[in-house]
BAZAKOL-493407 format. One record per atom (N, C-alpha, C): y, x, z; residue in one letter. Coordinates in steps of 0.001 Angstrom, whole numbers, plus 500000, padded with zeros to 6 digits. Layout:
YXZa;...
% end
This chain:
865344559383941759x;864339558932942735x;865002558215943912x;866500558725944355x;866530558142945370x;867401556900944851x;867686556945943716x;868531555325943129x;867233554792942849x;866203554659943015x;865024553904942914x;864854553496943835x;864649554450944971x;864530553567946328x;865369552853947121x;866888553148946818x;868122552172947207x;867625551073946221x;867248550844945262x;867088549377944252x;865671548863944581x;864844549264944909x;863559548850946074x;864274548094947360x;865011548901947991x;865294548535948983x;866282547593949009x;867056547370948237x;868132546128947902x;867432544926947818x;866258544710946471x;865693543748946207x;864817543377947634x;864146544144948199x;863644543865949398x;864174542915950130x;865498543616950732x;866168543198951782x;866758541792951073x;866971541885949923x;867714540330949402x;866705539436949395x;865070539590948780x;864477538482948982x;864246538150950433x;864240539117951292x;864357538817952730x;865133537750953374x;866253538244952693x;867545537326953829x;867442536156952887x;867065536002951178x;867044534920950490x;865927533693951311x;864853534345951770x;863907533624952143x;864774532760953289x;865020533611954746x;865791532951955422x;866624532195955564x;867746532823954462x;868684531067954252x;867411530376953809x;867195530368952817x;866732529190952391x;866018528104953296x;865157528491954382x;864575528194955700x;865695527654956307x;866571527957956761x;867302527545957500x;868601526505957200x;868409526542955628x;869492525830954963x;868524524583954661x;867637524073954696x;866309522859954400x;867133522496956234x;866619523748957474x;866718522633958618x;868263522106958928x;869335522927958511x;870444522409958834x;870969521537958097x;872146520541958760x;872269519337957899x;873261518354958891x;873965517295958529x;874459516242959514x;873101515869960346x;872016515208959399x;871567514467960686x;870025515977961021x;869668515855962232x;868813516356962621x;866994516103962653x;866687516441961093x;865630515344960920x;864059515825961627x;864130516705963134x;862988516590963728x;863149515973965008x;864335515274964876x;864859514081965881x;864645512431965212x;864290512516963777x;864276511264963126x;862765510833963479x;862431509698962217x;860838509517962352x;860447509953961051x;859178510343961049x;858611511642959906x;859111510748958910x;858623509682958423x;858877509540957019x;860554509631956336x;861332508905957576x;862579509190957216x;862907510953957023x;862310511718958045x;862784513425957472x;862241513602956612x;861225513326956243x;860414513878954846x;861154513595953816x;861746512399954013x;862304511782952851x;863942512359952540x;864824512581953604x;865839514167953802x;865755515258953646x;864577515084954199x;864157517414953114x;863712517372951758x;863018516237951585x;862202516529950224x;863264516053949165x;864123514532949095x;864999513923948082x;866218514339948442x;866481514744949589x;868035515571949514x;868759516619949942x;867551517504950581x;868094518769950979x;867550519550949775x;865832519537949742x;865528520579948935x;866327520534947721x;866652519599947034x;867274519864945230x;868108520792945704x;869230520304946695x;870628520897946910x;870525522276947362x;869108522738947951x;868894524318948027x;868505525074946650x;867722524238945888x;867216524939944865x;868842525355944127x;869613524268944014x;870988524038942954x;871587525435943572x;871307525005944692x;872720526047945100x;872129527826944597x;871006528114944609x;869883529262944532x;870338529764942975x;869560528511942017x;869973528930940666x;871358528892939962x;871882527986940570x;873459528025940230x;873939529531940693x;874041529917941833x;874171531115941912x;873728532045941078x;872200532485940840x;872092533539940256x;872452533328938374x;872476532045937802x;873550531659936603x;874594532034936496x;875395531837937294x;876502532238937487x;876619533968937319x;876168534698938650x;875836535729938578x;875454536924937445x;874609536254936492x;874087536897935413x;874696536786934803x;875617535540934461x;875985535351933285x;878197536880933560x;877712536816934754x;879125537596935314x;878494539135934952x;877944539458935110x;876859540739935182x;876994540758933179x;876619539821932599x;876689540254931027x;877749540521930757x;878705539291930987x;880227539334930580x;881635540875930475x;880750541057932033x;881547542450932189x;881150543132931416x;880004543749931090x;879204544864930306x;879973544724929432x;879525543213927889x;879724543313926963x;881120543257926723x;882117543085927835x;883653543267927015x;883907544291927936x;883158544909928961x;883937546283929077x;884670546095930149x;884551544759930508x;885752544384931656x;885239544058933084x;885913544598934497x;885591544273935497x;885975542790935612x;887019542247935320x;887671540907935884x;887098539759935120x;886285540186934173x;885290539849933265x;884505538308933910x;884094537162933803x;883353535880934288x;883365535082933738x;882778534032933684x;882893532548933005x;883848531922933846x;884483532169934843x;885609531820935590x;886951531864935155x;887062533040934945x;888358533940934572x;888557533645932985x;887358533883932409x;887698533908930879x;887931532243930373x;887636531354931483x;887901529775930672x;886256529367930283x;885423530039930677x;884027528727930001x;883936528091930751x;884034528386931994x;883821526973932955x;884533525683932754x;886210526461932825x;887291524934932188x;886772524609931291x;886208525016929724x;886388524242928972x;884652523314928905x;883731524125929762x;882359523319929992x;882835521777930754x;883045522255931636x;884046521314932546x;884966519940931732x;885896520665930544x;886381519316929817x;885453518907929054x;884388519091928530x;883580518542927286x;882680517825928530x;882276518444929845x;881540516884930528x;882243516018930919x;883921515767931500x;884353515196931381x;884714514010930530x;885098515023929096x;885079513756928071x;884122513283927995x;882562513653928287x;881273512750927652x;881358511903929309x;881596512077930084x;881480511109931624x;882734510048931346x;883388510308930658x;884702509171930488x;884131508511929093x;883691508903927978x;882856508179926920x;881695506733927743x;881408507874928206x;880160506764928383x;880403506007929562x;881536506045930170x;881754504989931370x;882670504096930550x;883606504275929666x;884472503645929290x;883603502904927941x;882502502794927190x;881774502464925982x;880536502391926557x;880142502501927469x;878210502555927887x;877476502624927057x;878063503990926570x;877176504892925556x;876667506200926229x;875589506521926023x;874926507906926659x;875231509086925672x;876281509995925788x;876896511186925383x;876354511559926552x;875365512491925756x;874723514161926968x;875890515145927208x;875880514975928508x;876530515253929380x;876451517318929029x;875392517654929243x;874871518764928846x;875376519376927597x;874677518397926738x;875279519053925509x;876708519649924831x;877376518167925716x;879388518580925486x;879836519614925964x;879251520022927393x;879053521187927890x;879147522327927174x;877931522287927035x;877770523858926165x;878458524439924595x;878864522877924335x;879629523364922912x;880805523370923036x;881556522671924079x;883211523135924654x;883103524541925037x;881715524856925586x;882108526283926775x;882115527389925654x;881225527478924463x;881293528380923421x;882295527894922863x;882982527216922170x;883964527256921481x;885375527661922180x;885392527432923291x;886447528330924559x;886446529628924092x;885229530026924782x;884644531460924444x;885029532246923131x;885176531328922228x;885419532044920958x;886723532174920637x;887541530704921541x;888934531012921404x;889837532308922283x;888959532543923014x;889895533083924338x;889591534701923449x;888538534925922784x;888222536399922517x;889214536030920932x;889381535233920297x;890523535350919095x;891555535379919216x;892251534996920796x;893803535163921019x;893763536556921440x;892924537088922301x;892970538684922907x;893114539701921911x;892380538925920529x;892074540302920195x;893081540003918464x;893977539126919025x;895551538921917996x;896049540249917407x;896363541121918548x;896654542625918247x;895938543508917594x;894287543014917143x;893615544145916730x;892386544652917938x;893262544634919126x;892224545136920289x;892281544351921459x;891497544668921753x;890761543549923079x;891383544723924874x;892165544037925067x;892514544582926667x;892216544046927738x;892509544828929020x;891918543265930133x;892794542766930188x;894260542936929960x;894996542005930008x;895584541049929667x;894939541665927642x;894658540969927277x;893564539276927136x;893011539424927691x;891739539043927768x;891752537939929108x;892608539032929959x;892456537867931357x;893707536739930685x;894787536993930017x;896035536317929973x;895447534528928852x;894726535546928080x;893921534843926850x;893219533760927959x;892326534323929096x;891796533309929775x;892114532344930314x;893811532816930916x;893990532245931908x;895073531060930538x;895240531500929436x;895889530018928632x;894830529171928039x;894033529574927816x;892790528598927588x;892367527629928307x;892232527973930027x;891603527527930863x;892566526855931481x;893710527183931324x;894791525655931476x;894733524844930645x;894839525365929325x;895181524216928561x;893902523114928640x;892464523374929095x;891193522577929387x;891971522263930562x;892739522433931229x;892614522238932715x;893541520522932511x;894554521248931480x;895493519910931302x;894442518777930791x;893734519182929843x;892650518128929358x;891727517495930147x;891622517896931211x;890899517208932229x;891838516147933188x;893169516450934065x;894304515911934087x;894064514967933253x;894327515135931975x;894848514088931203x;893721512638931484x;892182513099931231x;890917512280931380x;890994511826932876x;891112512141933798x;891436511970935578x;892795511171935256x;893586511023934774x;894699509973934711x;894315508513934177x;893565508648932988x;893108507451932624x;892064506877932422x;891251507647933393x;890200506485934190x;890141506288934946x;891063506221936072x;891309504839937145x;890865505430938132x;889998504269938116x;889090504067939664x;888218505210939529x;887475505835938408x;886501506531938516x;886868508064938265x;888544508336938732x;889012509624939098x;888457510753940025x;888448509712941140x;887849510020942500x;886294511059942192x;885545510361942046x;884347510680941698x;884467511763940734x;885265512319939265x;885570513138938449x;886116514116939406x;886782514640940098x;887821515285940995x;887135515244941922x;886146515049942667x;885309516157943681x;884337516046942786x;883670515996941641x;882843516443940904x;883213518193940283x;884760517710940090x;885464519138939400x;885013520111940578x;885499520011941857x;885512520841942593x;884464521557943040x;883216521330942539x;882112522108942830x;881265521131943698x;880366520982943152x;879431519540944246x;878170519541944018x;877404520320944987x;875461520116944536x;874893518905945143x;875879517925945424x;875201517069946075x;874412515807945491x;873931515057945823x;873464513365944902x;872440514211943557x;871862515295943689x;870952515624942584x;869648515338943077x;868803515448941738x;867491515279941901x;866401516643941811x;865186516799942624x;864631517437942007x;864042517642940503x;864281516602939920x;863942516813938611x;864957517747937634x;866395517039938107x;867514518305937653x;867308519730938288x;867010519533939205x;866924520747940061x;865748521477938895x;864993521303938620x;863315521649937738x;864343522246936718x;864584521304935936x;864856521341934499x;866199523043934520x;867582522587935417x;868026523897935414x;867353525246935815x;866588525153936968x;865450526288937016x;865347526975935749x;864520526122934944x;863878526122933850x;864786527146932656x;866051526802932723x;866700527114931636x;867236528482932204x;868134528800933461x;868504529914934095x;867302530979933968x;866051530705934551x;864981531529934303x;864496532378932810x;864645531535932046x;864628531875930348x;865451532768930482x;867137532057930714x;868354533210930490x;868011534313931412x;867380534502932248x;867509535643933386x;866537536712932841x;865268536225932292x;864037537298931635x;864837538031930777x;865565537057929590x;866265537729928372x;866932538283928899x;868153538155929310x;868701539472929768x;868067540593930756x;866956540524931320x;866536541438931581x;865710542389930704x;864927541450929902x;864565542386929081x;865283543074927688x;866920542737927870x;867276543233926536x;868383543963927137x;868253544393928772x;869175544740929553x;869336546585929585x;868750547134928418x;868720548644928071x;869804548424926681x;869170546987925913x;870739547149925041x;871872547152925349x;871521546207926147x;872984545577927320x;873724547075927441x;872998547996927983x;873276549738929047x;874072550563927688x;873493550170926570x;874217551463925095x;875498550163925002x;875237549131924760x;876436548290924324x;877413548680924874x;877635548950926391x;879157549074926970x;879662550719926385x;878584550904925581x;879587552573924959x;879993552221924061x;879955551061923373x;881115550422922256x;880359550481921203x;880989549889920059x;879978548804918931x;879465550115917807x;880280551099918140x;879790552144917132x;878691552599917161x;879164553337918517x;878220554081919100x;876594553480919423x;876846551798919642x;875575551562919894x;874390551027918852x;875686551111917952x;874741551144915991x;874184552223915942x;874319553399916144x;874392554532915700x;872794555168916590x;873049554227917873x;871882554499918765x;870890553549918274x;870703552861917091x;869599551541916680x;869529550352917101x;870812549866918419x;870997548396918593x;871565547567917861x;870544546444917191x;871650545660916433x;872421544733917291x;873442545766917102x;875071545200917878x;875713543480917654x;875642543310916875x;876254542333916284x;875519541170916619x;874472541214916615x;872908540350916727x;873118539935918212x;872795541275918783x;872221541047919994x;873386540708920701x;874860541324920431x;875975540567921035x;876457538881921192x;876269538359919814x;876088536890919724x;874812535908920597x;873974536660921097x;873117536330921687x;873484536027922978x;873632537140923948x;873907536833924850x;875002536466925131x;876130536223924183x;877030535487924544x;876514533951924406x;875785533185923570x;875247532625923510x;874042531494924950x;873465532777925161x;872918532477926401x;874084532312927866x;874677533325928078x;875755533113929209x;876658531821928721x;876933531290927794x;877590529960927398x;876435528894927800x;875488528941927463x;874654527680927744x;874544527932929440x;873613528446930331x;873733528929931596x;874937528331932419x;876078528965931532x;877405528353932754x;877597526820932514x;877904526634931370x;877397525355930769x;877051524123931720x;875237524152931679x;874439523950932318x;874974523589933820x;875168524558934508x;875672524678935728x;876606523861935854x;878289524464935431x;879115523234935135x;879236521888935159x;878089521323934125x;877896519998933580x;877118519440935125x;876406519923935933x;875502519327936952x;876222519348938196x;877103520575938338x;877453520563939405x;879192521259939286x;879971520880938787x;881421521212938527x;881711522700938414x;882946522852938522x;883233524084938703x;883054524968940032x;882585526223939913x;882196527273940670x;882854528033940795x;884233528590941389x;884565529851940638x;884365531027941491x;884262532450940756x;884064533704940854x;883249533946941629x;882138533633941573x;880751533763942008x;880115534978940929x;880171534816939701x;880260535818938884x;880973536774939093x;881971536855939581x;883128538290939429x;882805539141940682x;882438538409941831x;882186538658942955x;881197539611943193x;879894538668942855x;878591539317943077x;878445540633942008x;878484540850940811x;878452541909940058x;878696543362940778x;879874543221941036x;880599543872941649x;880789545023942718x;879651543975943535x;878843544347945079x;877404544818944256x;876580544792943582x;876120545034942842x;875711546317942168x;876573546517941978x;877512548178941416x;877531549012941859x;878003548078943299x;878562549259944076x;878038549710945014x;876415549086944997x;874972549738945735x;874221550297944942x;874305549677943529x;873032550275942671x;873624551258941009x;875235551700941347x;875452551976939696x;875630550939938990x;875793551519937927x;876112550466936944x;874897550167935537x;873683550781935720x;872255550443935358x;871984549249935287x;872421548329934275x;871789546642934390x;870393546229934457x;869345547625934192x;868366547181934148x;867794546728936460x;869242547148936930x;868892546848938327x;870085546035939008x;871270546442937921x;871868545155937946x;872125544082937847x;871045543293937112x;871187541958937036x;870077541115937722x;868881541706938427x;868175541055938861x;868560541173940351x;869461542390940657x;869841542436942337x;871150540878942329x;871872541291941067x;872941540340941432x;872559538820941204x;871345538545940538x;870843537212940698x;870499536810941651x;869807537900943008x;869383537531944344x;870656537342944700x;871617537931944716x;872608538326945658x;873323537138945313x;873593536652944084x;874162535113943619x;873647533844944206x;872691533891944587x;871721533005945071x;872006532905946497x;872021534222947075x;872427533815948548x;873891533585949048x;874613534441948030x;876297534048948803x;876540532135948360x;875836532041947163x;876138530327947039x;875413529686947895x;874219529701948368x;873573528980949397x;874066529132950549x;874605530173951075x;875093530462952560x;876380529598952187x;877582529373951130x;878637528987951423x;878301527260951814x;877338526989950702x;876963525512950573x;876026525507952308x;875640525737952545x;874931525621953802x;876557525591954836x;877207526079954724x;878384526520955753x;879212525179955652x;879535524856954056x;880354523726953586x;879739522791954177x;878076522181954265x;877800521239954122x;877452520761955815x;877150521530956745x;876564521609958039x;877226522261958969x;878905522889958719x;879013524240959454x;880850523280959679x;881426522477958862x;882430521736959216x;882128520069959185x;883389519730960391x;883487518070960819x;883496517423959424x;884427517811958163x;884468516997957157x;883442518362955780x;882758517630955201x;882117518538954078x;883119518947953078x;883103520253952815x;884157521089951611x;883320521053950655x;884200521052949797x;883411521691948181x;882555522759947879x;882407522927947669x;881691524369947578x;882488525042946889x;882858524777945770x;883799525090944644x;884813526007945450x;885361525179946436x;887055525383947257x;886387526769948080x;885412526574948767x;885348528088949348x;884848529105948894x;884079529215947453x;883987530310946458x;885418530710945891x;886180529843945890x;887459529834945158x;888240531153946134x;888379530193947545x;888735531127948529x;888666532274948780x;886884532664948522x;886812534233948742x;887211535312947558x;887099534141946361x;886811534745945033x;888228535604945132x;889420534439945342x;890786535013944907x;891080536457944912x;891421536548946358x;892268537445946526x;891228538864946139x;889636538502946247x;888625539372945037x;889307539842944090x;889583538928943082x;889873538852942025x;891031539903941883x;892446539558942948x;893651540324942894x;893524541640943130x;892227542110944240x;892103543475944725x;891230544353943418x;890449543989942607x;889858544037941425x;891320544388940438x;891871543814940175x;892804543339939382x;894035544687939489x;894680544853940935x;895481546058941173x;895050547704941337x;893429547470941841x;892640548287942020x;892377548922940481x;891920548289939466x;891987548700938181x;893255549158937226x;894385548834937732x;895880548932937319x;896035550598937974x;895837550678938913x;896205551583939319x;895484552787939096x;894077552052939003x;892930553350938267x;893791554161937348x;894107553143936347x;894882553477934846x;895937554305934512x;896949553744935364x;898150554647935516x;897725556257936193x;896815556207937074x;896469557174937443x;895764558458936669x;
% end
């Protein structure tokens, strides 16, 4: 009863403060548009602030969820589409389709290269980990972290030989909600929302799965099924994200986390708190990046920032669990 009313009261307080940024991230900005003339502000809140609030909202809680599955289903805290390489390798497959079609002015969906680099990552990084037979985190993070170079070199390589249109690739990499449309803005909605129901509503399998593949046969989940699934879904999601707006990192590893460590480890309250909670740490950074310094940061660079040394205290914090 009373972990009911701490998860009442979480979601509360998050759509609360969600509402507020969001309010306050529409009025802040370089120029000050109740100093302009109406049509020019209308035309700043509506074609280029609002997308970049919505992006930053659902990109977050994408991210988020898809960090919230990841851990469950491998068991792992350090667990993300960050860490494990889907982002790098979402990241090289829009690359190669943005260097296709600038270099041939051919339309390769951008989207699509996306999502089939980021699963086929995905599938590589869990076949090198699990070389030995078994899947470790250290395994798993090491697996990530050679995957997600070797995409990393593949991007390098595409940023070397296209020229002039490096620039533009390379603060694209770095995380960028900017120059979108509300119509992109719609359409990712659209797809994060799908992914966010499903895992909520299959978020009691999700709860037997992390007792391992036996055990959760044995309890009537089809394991195997429902595992390919949401790996499935968290590949398209980051994907998605990726392909529109570059790399993000540990926005997933982050938020979960905090998550947890108000509400347990119950996904059926974990993944809809950490979708709010995804939503606002990316909008507050992008609001900070975009209105809060003389020159605009990435967004990318200051998720990166907080994510890190996250990541390391996660990382020794669990080492030491172990030995212990």
């Amino acid at each position: 009863m009373v972990k009911e009313k701490n998860f009442k009261l979480v979601i509360s307080l998050c759509i609360v403060i969600l509402v507020l940024v969001f309010l306050v991230s529409l009025a802040l900005g370089k120029a000050n548009i109740l100093s302009l003339k109406q049509d020019i502000g209308k035309i700043i809140l509506i074609n280029v602030r609002l997308p970049r609030v919505i992006l930053a909202m659902v990109v977050g809680m994408g991210l988020s969820i898809s960090g919230v599955v990841l851990q469950s289903l491998l068991n792992n805290p350090l667990a993300d589409s960050y860490t494990l390489g889907i982002s790098s390798g979402a990241a090289l497959g829009a690359c190669i389709a943005i260097y296709i079609n600038i270099a041939t002015s051919k339309d390769i969906p951008i989207q699509f290269m996306a999502v089939i680099f980021s699963m086929l990552v995905f599938i590589t990084v869990l076949k090198i980990a699990k070389a030995k037979g078994i899947i470790t985190t250290s395994s798993l993070v090491l697996a990530g972290i050679i995957v997600s170079s070797t995409c990393q070199a593949g991007v390098s390589f595409i940023k070397s030989i296209s020229d002039e249109d490096s620039v533009s690739i390379i603060y694209w990499l770095m995380g960028n909600l900017s120059s979108k449309s509300l119509k992109q803005a719609f359409i990712l909605t659209v797809f994060v929302m799908i992914g966010f129901f499903f895992c909520v509503k299959y978020s009691s399998e999700l709860n037997i799965m992390t007792l391992g593949r036996k055990e959760a046969i044995l309890l009537g989940v089809d394991y195997d099924r429902v595992y390919k699934i949401f790996l499935v879904v968290c590949s398209i999601i980051t994907a998605l994200c990726v392909s529109l707006c570059g790399i993000i990192g540990f926005v997933g590893l982050v938020v979960p986390h905090i998550a947890r460590l108000l509400l347990g480890a119950d996904n059926k309250k974990v993944i809809p708190a950490s979708a709010l909670m995804g939503a606002i740490l990316l909008l507050v950074a992008d609001t900070v990046t975009r209105s809060m310094l003389k020159n605009e940061l990435p967004v990318g660079v200051l998720t990166t920032l907080i994510g890190g040394p996250f990541f390391c205290y996660i990382f020794i914090n669990r080492k030491n669990t172990m030995e212990n």
